[in-house]
PyMOL Python script that loads the backbone (N, CA, C, O; Angstrom):
from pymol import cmd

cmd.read_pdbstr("""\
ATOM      1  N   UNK A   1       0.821  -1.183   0.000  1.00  0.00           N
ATOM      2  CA  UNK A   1       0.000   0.000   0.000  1.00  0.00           C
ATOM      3  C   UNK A   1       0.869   1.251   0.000  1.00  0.00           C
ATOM      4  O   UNK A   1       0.497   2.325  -0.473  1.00  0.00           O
ATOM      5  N   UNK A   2       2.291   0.989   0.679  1.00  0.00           N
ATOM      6  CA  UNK A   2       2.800   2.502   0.433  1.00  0.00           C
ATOM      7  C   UNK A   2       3.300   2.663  -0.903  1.00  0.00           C
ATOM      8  O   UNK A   2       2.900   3.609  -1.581  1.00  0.00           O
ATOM      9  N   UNK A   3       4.394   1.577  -1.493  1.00  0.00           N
ATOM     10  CA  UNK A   3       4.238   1.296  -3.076  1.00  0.00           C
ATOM     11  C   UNK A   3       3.372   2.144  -4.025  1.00  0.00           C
ATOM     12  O   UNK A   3       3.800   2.955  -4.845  1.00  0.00           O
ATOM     13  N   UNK A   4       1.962   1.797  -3.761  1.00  0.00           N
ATOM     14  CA  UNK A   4       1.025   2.467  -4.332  1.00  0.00           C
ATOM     15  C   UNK A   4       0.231   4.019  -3.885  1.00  0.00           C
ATOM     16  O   UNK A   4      -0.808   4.602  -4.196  1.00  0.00           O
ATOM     17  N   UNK A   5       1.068   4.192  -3.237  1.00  0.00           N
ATOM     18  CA  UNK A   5       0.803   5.962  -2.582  1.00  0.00           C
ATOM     19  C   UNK A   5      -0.478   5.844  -1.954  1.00  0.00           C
ATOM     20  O   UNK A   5      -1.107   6.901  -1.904  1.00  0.00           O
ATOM     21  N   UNK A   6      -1.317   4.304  -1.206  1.00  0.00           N
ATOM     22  CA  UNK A   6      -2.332   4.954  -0.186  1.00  0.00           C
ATOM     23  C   UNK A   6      -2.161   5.682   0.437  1.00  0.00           C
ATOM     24  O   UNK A   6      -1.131   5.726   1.109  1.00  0.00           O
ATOM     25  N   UNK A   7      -3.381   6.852   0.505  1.00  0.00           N
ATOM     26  CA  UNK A   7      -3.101   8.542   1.595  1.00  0.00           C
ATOM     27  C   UNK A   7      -3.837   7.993   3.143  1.00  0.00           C
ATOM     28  O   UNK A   7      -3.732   8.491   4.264  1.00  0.00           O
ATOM     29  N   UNK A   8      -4.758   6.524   2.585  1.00  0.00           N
ATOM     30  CA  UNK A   8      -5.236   6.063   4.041  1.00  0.00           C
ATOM     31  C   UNK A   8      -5.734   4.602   4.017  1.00  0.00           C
ATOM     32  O   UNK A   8      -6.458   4.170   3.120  1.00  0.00           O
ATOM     33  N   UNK A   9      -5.316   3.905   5.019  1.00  0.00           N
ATOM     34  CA  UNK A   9      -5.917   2.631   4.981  1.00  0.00           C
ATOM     35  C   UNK A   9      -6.344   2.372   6.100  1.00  0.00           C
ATOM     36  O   UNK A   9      -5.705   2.324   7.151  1.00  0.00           O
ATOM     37  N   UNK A  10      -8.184   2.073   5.810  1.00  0.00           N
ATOM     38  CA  UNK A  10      -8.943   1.806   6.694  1.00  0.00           C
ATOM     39  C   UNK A  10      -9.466   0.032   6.693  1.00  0.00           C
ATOM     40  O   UNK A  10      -9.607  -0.563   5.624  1.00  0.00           O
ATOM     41  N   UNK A  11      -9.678  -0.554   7.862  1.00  0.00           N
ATOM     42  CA  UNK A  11      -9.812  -1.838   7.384  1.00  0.00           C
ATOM     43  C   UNK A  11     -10.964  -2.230   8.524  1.00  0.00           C
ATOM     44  O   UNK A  11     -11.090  -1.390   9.416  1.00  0.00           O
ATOM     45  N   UNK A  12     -11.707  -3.254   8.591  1.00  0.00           N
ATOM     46  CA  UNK A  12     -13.003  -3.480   9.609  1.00  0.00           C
ATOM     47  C   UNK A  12     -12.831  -4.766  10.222  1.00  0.00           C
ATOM     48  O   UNK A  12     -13.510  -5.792  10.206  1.00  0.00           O
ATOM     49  N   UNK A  13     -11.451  -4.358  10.914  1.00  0.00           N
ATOM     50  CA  UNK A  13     -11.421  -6.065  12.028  1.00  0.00           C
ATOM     51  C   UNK A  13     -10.351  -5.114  13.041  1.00  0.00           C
ATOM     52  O   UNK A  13     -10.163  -3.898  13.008  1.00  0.00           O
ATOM     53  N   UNK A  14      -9.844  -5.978  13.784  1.00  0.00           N
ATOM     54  CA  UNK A  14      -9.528  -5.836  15.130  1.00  0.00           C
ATOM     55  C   UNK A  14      -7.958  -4.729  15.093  1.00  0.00           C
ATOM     56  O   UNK A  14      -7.585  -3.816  15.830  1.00  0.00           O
ATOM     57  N   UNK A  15      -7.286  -5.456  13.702  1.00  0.00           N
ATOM     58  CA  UNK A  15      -5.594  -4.742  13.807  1.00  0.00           C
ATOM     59  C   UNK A  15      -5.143  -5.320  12.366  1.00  0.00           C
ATOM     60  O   UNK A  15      -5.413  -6.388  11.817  1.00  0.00           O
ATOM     61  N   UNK A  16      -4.459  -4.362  12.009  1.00  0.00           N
ATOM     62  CA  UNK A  16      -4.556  -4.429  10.633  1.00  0.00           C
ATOM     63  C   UNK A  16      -3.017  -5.427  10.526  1.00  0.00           C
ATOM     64  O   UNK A  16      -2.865  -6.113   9.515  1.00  0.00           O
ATOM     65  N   UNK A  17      -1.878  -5.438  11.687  1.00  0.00           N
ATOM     66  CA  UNK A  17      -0.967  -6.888  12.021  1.00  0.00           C
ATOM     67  C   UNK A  17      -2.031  -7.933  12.752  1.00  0.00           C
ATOM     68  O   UNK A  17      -3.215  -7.941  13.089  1.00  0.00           O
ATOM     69  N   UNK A  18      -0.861  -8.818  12.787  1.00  0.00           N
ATOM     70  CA  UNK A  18      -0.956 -10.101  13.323  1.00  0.00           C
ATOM     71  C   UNK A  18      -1.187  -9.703  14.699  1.00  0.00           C
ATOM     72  O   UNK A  18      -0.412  -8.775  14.934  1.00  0.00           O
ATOM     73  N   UNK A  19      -2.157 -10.073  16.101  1.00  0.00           N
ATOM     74  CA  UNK A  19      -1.889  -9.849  17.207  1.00  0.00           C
ATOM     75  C   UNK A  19      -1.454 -10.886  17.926  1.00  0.00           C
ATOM     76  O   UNK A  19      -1.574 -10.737  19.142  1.00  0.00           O
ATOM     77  N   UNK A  20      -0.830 -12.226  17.436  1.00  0.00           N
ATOM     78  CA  UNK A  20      -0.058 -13.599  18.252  1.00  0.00           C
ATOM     79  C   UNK A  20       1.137 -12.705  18.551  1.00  0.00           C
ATOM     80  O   UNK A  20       1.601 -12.849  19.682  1.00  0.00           O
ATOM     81  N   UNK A  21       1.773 -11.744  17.704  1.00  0.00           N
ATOM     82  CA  UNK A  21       3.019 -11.457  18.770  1.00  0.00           C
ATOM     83  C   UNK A  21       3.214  -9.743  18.250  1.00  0.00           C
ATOM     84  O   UNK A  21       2.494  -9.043  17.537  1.00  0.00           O
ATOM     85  N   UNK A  22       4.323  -9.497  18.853  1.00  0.00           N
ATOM     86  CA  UNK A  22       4.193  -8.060  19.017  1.00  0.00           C
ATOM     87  C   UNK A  22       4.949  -7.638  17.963  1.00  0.00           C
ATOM     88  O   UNK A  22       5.616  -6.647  18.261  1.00  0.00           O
ATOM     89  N   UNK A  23       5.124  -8.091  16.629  1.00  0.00           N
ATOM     90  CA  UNK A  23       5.653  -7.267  15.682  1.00  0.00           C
ATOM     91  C   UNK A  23       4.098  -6.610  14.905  1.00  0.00           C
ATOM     92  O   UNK A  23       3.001  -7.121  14.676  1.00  0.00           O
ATOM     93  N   UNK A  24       4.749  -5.099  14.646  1.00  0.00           N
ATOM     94  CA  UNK A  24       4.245  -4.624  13.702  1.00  0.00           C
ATOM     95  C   UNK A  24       4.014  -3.875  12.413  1.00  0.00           C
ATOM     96  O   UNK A  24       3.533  -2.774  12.144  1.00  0.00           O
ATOM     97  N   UNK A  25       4.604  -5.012  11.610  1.00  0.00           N
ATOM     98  CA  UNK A  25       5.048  -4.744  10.256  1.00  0.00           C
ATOM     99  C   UNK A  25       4.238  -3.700   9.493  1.00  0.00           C
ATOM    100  O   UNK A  25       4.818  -2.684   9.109  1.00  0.00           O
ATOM    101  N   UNK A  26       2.831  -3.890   9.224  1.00  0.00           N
ATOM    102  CA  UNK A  26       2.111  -3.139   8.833  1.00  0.00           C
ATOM    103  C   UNK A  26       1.917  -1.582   8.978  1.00  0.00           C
ATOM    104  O   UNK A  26       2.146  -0.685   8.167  1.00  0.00           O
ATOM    105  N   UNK A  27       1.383  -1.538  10.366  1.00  0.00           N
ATOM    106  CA  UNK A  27       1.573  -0.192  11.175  1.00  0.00           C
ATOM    107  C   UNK A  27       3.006   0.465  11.117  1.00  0.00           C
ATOM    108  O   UNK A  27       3.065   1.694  11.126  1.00  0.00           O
ATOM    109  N   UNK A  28       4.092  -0.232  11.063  1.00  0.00           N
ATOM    110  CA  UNK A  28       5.246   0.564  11.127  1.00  0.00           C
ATOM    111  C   UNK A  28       5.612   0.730  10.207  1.00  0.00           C
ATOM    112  O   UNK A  28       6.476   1.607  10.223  1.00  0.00           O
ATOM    113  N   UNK A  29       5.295   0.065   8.652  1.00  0.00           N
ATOM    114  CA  UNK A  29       5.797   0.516   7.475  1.00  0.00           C
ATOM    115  C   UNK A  29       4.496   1.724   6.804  1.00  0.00           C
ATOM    116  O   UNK A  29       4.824   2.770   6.244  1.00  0.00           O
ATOM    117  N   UNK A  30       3.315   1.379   6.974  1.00  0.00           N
ATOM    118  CA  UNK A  30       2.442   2.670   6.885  1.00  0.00           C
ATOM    119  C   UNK A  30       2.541   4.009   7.601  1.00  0.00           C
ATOM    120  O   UNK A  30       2.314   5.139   7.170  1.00  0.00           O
ATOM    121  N   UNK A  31       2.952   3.582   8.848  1.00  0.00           N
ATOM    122  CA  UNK A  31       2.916   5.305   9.694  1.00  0.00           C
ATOM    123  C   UNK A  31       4.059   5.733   9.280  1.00  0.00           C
ATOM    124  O   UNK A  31       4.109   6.962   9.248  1.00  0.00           O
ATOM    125  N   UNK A  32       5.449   4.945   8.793  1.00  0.00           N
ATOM    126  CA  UNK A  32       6.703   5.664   8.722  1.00  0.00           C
ATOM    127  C   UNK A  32       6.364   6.593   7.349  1.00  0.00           C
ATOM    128  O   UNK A  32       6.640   7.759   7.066  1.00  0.00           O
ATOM    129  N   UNK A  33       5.565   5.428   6.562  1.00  0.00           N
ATOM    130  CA  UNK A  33       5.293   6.752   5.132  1.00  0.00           C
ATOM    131  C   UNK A  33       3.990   7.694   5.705  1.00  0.00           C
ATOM    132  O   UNK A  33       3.401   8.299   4.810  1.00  0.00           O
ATOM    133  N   UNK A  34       3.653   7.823   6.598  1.00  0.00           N
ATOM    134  CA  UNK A  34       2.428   9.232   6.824  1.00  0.00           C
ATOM    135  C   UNK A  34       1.155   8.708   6.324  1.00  0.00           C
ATOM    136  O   UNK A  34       0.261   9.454   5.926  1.00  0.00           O
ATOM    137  N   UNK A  35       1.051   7.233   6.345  1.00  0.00           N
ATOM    138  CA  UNK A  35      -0.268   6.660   5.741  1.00  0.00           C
ATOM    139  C   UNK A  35      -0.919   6.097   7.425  1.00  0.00           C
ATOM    140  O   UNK A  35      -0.616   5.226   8.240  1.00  0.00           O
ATOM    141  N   UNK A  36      -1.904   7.132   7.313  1.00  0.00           N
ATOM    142  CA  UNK A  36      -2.420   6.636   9.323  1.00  0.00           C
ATOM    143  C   UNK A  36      -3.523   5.473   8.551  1.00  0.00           C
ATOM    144  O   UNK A  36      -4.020   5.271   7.443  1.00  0.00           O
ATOM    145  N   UNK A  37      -3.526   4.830  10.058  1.00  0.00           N
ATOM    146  CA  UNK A  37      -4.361   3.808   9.527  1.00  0.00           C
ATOM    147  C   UNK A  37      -5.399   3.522  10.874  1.00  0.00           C
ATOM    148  O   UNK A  37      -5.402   3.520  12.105  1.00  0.00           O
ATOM    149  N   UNK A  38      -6.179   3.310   9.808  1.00  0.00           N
ATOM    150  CA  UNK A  38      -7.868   3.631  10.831  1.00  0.00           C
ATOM    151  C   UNK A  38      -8.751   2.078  11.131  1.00  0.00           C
ATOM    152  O   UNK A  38      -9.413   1.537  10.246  1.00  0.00           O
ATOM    153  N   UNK A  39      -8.686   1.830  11.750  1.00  0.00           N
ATOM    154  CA  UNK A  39      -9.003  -0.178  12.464  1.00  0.00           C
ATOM    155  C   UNK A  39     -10.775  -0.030  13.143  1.00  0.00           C
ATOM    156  O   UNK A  39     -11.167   1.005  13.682  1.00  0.00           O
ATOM    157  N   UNK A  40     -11.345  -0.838  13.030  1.00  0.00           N
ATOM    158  CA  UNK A  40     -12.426  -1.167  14.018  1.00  0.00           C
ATOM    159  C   UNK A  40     -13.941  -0.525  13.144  1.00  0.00           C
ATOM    160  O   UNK A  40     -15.135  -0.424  13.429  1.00  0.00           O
ATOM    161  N   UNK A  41     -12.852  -0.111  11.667  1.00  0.00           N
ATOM    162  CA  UNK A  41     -14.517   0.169  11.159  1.00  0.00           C
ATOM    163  C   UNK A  41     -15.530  -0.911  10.519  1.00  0.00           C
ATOM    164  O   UNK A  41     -15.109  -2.037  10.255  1.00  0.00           O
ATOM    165  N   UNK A  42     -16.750  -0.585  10.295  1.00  0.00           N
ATOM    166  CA  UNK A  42     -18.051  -1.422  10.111  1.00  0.00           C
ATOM    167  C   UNK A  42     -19.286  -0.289   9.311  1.00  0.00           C
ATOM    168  O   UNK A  42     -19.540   0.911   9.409  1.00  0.00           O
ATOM    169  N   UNK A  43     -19.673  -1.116   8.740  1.00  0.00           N
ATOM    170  CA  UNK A  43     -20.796  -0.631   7.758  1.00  0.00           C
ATOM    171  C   UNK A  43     -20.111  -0.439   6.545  1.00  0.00           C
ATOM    172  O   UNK A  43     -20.538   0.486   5.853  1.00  0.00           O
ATOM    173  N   UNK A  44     -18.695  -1.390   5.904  1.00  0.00           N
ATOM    174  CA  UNK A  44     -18.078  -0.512   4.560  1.00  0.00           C
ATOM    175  C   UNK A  44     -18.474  -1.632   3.047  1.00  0.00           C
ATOM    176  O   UNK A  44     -18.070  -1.810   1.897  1.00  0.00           O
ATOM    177  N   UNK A  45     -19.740  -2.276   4.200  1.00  0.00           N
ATOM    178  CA  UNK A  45     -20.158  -2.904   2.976  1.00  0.00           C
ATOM    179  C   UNK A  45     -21.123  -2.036   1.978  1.00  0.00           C
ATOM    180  O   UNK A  45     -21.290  -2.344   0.798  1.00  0.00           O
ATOM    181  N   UNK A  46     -21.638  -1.091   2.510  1.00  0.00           N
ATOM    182  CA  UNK A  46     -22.595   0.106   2.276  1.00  0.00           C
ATOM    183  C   UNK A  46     -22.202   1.328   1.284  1.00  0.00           C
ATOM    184  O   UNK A  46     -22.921   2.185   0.771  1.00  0.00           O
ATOM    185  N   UNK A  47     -20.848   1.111   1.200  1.00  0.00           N
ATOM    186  CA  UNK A  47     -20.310   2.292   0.356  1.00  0.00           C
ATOM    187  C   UNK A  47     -20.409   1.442  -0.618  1.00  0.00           C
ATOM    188  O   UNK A  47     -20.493   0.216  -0.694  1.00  0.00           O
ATOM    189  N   UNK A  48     -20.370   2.729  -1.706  1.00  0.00           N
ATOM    190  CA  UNK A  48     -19.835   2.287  -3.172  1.00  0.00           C
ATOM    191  C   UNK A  48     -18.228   2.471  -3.567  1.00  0.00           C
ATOM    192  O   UNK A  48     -17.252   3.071  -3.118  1.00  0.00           O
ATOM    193  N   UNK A  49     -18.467   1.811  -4.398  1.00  0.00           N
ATOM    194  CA  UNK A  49     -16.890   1.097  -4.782  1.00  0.00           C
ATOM    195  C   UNK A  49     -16.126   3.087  -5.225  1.00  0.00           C
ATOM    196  O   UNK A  49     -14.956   3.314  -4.916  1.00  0.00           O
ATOM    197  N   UNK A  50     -16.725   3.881  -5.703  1.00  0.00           N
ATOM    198  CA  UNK A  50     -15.854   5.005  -5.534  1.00  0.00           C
ATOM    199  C   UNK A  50     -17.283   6.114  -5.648  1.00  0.00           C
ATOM    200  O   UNK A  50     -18.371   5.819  -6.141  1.00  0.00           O
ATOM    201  N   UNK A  51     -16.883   7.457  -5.026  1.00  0.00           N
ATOM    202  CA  UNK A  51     -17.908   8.617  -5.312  1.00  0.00           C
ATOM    203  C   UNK A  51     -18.468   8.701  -3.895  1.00  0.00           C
ATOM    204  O   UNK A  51     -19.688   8.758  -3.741  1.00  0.00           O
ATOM    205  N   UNK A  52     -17.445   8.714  -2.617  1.00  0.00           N
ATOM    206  CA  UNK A  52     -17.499   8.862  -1.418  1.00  0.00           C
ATOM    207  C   UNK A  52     -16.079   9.850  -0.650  1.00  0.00           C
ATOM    208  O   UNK A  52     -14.891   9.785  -0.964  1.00  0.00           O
ATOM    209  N   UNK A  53     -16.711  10.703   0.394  1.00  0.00           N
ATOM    210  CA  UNK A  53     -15.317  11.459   1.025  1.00  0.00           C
ATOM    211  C   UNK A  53     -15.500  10.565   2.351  1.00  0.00           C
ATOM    212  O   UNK A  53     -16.646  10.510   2.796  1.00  0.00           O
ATOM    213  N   UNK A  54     -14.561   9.912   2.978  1.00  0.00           N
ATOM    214  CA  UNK A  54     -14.205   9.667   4.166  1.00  0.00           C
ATOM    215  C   UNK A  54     -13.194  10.362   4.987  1.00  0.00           C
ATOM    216  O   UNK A  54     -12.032  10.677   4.726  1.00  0.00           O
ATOM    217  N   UNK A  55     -14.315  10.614   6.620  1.00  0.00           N
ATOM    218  CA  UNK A  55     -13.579  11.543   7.346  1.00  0.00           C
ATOM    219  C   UNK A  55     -13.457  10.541   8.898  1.00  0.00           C
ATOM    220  O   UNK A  55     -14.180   9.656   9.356  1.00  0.00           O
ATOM    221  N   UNK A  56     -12.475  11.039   9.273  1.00  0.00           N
ATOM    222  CA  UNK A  56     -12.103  10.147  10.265  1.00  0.00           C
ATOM    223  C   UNK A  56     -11.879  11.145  11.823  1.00  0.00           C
ATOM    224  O   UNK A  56     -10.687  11.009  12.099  1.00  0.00           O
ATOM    225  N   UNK A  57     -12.315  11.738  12.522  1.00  0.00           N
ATOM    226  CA  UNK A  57     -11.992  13.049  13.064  1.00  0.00           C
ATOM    227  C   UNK A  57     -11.887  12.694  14.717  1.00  0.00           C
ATOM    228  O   UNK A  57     -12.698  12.438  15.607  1.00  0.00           O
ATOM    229  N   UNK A  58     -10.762  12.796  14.636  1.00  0.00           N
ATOM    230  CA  UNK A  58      -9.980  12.565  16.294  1.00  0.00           C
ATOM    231  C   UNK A  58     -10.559  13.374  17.675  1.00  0.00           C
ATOM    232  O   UNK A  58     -11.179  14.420  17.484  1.00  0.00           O
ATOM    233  N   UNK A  59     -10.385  12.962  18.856  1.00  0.00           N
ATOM    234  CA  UNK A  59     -10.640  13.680  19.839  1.00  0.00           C
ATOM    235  C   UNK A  59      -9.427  14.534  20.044  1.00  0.00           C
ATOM    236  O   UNK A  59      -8.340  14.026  19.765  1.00  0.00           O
ATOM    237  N   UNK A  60      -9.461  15.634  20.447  1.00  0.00           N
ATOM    238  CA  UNK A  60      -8.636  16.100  20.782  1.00  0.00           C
ATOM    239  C   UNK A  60      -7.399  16.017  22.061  1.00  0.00           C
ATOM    240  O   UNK A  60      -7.159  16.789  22.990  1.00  0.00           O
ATOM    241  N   UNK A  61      -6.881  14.960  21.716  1.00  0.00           N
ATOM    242  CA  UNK A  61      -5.974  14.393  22.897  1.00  0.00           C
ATOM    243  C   UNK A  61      -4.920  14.106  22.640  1.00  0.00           C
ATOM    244  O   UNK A  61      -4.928  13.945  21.419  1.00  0.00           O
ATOM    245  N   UNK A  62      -3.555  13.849  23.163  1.00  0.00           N
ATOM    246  CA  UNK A  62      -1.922  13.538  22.852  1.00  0.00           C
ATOM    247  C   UNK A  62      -1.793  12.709  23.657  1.00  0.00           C
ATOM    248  O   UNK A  62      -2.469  12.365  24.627  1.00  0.00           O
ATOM    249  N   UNK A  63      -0.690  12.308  23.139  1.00  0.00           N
ATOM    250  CA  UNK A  63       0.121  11.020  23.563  1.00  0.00           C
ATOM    251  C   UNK A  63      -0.313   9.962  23.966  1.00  0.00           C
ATOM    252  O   UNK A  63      -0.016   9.402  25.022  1.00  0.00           O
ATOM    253  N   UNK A  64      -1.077   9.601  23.124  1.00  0.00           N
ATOM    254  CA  UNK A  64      -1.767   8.169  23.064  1.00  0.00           C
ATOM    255  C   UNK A  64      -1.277   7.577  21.469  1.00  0.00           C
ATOM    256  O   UNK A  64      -0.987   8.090  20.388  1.00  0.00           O
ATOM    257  N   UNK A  65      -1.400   5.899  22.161  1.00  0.00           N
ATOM    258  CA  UNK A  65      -0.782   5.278  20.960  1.00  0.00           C
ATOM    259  C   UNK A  65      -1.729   5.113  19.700  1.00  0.00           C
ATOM    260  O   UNK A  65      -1.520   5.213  18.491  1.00  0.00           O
ATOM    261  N   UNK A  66      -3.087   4.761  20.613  1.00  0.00           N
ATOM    262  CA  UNK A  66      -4.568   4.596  19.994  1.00  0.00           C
ATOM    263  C   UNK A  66      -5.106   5.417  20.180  1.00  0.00           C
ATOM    264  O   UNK A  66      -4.562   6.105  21.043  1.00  0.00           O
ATOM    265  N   UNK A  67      -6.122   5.867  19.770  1.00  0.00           N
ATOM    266  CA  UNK A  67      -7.686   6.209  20.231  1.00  0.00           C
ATOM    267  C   UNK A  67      -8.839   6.092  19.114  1.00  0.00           C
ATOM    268  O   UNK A  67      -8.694   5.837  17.918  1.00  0.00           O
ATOM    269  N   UNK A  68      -9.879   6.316  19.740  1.00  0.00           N
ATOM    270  CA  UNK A  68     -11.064   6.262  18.607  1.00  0.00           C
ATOM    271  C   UNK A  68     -10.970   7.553  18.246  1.00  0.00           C
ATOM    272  O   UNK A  68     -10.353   8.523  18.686  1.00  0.00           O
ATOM    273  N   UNK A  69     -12.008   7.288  16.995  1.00  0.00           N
ATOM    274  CA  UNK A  69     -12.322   8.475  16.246  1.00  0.00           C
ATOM    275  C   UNK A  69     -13.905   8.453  15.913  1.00  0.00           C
ATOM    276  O   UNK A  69     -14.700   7.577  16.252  1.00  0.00           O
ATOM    277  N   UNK A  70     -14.160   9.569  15.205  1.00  0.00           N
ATOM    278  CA  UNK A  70     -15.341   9.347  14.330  1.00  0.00           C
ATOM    279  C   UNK A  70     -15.600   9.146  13.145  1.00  0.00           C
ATOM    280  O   UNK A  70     -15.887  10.082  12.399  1.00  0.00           O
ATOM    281  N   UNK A  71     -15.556   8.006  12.773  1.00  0.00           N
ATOM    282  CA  UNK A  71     -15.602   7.943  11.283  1.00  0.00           C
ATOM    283  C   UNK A  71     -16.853   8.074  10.442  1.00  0.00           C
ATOM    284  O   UNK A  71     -17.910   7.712  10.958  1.00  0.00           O
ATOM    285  N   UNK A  72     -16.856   8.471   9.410  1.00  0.00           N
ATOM    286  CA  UNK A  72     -18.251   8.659   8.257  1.00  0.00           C
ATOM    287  C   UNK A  72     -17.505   8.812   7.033  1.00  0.00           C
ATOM    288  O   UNK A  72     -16.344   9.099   6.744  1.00  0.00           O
ATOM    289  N   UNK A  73     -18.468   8.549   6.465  1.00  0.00           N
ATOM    290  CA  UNK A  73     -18.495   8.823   5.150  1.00  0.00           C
ATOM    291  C   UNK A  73     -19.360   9.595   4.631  1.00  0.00           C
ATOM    292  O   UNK A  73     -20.460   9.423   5.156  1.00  0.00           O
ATOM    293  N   UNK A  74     -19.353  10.822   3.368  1.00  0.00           N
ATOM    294  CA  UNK A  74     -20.346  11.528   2.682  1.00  0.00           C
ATOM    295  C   UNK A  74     -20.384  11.272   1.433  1.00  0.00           C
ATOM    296  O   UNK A  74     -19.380  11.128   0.735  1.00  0.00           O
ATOM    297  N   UNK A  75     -21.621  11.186   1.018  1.00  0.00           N
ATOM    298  CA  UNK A  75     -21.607  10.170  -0.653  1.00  0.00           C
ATOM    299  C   UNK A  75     -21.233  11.815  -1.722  1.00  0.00           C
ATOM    300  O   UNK A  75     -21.466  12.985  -1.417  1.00  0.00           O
ATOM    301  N   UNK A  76     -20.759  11.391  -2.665  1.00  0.00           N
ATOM    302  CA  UNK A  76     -21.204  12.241  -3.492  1.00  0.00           C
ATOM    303  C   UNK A  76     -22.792  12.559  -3.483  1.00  0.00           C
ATOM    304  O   UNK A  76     -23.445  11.598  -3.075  1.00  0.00           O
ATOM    305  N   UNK A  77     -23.677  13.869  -3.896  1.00  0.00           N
ATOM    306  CA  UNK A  77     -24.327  13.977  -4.761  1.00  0.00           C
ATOM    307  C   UNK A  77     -24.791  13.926  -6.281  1.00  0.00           C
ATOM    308  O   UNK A  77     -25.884  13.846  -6.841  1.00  0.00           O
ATOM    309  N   UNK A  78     -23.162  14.025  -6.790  1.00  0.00           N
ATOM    310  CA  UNK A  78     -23.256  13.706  -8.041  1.00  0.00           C
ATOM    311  C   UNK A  78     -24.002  12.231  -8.813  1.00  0.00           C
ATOM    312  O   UNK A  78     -24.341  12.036  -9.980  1.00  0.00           O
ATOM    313  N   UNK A  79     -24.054  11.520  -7.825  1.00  0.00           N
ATOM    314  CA  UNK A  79     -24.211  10.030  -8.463  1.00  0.00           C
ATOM    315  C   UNK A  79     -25.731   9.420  -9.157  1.00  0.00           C
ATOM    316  O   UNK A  79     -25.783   8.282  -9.624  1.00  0.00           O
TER     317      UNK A  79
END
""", "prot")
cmd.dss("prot")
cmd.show_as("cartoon", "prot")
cmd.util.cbc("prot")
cmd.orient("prot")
């Protein structure tokens, strides 16, 4: 995904590594390129395949490794 210049990868299960052990290949080769990556979402069977803005909008807090967010999506009108 960084290869291919994803600006974000969102995925709808628990951790986008392996959680049997504590490497994290994924997360550490995405955050080193500035590609944040957004875990625990649901409902992305509902979008369409393109002609959507996804916003992901943080609480305002530091120094945390995690936290939630709010995620949505807004469809185009155009469609």
């Amino acid at each position: 995904m960084v290869e291919q210049g994803a600006a974000l990868v969102g995925i709808d299960s628990l951790n986008i590594d392996d959680t049997d052990d504590g490497a994290r290949p994924a997360h550490t080769a995405l955050l080193a390129a500035g590609i944040p990556v957004v875990e625990h979402l649901r409902g992305l069977e509902h979008l369409p395949p393109r002609g959507f803005r996804f916003h992901a909008v943080p609480p305002p807090v530091e120094g945390m490794g995690t936290f939630p967010v709010r995620a949505y999506a807004l469809l185009d009108t155009d469609r």
